[in-house]
N, C-alpha and C positions, 0 to 999 in steps of 0.2 A: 560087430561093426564092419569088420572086413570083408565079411561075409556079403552083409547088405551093399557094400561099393562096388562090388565083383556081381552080383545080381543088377545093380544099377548102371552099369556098364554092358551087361550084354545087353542091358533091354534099350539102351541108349543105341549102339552099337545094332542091334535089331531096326529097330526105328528108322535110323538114319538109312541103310542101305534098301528097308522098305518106302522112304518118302522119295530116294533118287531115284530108287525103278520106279518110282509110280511119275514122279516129274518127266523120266525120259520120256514116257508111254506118251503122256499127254501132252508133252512137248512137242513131241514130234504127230500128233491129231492135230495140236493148233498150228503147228507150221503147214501140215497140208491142205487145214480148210482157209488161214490168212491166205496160203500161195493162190489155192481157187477164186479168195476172193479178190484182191490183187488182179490176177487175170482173167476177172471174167468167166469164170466157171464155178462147176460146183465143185466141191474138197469133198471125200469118202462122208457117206451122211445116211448108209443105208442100214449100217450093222448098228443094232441097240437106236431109243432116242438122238434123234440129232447127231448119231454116229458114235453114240460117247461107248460104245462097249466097239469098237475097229480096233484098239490097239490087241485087247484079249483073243481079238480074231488071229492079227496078225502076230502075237508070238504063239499060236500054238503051230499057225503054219511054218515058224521057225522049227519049234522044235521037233516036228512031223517031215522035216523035209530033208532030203537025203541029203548025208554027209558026205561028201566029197572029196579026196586027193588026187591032183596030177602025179603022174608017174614023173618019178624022179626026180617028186620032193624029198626033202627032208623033215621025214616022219617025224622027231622030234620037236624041231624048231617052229617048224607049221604047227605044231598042236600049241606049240607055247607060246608065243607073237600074239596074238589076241587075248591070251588069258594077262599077260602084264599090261597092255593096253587097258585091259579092264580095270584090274587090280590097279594099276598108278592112278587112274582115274577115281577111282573110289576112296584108298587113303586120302588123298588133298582133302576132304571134305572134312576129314577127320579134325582136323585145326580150326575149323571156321566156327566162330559161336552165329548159333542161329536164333538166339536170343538170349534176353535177361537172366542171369542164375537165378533160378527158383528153389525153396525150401520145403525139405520133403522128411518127415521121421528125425527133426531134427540134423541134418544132413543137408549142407547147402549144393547146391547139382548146378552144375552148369551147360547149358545145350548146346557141348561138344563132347567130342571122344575126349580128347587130352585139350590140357591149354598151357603148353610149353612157354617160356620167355620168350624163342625165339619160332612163336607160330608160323610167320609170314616165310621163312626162310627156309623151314621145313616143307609148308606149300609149294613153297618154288623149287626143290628139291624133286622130289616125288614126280611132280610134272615134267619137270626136264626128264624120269625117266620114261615116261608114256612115250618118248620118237624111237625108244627100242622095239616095242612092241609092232610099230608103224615099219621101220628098217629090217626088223629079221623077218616079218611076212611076207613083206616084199622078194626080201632075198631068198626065201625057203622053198615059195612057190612054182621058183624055174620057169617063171614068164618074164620074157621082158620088159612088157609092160608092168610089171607090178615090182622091178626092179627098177626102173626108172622112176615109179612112185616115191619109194621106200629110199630113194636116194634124194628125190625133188624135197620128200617130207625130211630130212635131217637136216637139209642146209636151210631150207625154210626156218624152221623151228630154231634151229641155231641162233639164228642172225636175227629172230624177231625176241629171244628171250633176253638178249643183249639189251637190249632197246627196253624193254619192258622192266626188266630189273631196276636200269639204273632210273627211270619213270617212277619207282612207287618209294626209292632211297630218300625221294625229297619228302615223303611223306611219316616217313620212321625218323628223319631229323626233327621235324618241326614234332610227331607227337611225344618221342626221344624213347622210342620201343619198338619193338619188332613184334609184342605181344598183340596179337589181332583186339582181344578185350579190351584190354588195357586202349589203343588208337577208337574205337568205340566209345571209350569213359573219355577221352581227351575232346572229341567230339562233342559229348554231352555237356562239358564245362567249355568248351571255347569256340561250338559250331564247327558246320560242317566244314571236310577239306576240300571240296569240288572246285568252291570259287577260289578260294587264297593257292589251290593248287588245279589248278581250270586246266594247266598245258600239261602236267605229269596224268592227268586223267586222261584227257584225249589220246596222248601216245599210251597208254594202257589200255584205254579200248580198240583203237588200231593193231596195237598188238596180238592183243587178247583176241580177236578175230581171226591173226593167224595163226595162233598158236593152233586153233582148233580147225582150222581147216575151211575155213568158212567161204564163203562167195564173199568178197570178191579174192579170195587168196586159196581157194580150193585147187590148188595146182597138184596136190600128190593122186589127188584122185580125178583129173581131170576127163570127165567124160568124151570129149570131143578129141581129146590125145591119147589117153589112157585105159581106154574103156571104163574101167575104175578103178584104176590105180595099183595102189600096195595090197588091194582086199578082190582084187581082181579072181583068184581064183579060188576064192573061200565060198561057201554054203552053208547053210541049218545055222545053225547058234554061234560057230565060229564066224560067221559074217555079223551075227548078229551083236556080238561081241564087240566087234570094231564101231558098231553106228550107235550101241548101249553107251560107249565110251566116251564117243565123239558129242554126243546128247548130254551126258554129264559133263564132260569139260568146259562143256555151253553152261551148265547150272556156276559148276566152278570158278570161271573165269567174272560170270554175274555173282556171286557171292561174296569172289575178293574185292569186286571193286562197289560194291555199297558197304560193304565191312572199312574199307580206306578211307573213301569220300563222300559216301551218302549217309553215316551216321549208324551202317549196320540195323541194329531190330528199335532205333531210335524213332520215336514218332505218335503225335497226341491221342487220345482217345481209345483208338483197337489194342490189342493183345500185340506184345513188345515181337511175337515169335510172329505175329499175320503179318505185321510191318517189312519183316523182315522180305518175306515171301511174296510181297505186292512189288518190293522193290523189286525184287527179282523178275517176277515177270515179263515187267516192264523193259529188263535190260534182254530178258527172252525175244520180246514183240518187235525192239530195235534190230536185232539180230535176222529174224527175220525176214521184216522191210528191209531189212538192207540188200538181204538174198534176190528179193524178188525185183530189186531196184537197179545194182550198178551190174555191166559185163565184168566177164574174168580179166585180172590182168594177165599180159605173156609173162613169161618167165622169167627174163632180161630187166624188165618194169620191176616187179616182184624183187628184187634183189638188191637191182637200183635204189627201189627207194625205204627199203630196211635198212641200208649202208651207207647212202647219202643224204638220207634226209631224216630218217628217224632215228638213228643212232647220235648222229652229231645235234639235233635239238633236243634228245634226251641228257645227251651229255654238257649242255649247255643251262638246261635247266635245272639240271643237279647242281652245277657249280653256282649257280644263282640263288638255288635254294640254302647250300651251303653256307657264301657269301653272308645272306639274310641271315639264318639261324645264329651267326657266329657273330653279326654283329658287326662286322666289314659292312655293309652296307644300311 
């Protein structure tokens, strides 16, 4: 029997970090041909059907293409910065159920890695460490520019995970668990959290956009200041690395929040595991539209309003959810 859980587990474990590269791949084909279409042009459409074999193009040019150090990095830290970016990116997933427990050899499975009491916590864990990986490449590279990245992305990330924690607290009062399954089953007996928690969602997806760097909060990499930021003087696979990262933290940050308020793999008719993956999509496609939609904020903006506007309405809405839970109101 232990046997078969330890077999059931790497092929889980297999699976999972096979469907995240295969999302990033494709994620990042639909963000180039939505961006083309958005603006009026065409997105890559020449390799394979309708472009669908461009990503297989583009990672062998990754890993065919010369590896690069500036003199007077640090050989070590430069080789390491991208692999924990990666790696913190990849555990997170580990906690999220991506569907219903299914039963297999008599042996109930559930589709996740682990499913801890305190999944959600462990999530936000893990990801608070991915700004390492983002700070020592920065710092390792001996650019400036990629040291003002690597600095822009710490206090970014800082000030947005404040905001975002105390956002998703209202949602582990009202389901009274931190277990990601379990806030799923709560959903299933009492509907979704989105509406009765409509304001902890919104500051989660605001968040959850900076977390990852995104337009309109893409400040650590900012092209037009930064040339690219903290990845500025990376190449081959260790560039590749940071955007593998940044593409799943996208999958991630959509995972947690239909696991919270859209009911997780909940949903009539399809396979409880496609539901899952529709939903995600979708928070993929907002994602984005949104790139293709608003300018970047400055820096000053960016900071302002992680600390005056969305930290004090997150911390308002906690205490209101509080309030409610508790029966005070």
């Amino acid at each position: 029997m232990i046997v078969l859980q330890i077999v059931l587990l790497v092929i889980k474990i297999v699976l999972l970090i096979a469907i995240l590269m295969g999302g990033f791949a494709y994620t990042m084909l639909l963000e180039r041909r939505l961006l083309g279409f958005f603006q009026l042009r065409l997105g890559p459409n020449r390799v394979g059907p309708g472009g669908l074999l461009q990503p297989i193009a583009d990672g062998l040019k990754m890993v065919l293409k010369e590896d690069l150090m500036p003199l007077g990095a640090d050989p070590f830290v430069y080789r390491l910065a991208p692999v924990i970016s990666l790696f913190t990116a990849l555990c997170v997933d580990a906690v999220i159920p991506f569907g219903a427990p299914i039963h297999i050899f008599g042996l109930t499975v559930t589709l996740d890695i682990a499913n801890p009491s305190i999944g959600l916590l462990i999530a936000f864990a893990f990801s608070s460490l991915g700004v390492y990986g983002l700070v020592l490449g920065g710092w390792a590279s001996q650019n400036k520019y990629s040291l003002l990245g690597g600095i822009r992305a710490s206090a970014q990330i800082i000030s947005y995970e404040l905001a975002m924690g105390l956002a998703v607290m209202g949602v582990l009062m009202t389901a009274h668990t931190a277990n990601l399954e379990q806030i799923v089953l709560y959903q299933k007996a009492h509907g979704w959290l989105w509406l009765p928690q409509i304001g902890a969602f919104l500051i989660y997806f605001v968040t959850g956009i900076a977390e990852t760097n995104r337009t309109p909060f893409d400040l650590p990499e900012a092209e037009s200041e930064l040339v690219a930021g903290y990845h500025t003087e990376y190449s081959g696979m260790r560039f590749a690395s940071y955007i593998i990262a940044e593409y799943i933290n996208m999958i991630t940050v959509s995972g947690i929040a239909v696991t919270l308020f859209f009911g997780g793999w909940l949903g009539p008719w399809l396979p409880p595991i496609i539901w899952f993956f529709i939903k995600i999509a979708i928070f993929l496609f907002v994602f984005i539209w949104i790139r293709a939609t608003l300018p970047r904020f400055r820096y000053d903006q960016l900071m302002n309003f992680g600390w005056k506007v969305l930290v004090p309405a997150a911390l308002i809405y906690f205490l209101g959810t509080a309030a409610f839970v508790s029966g005070i109101l």
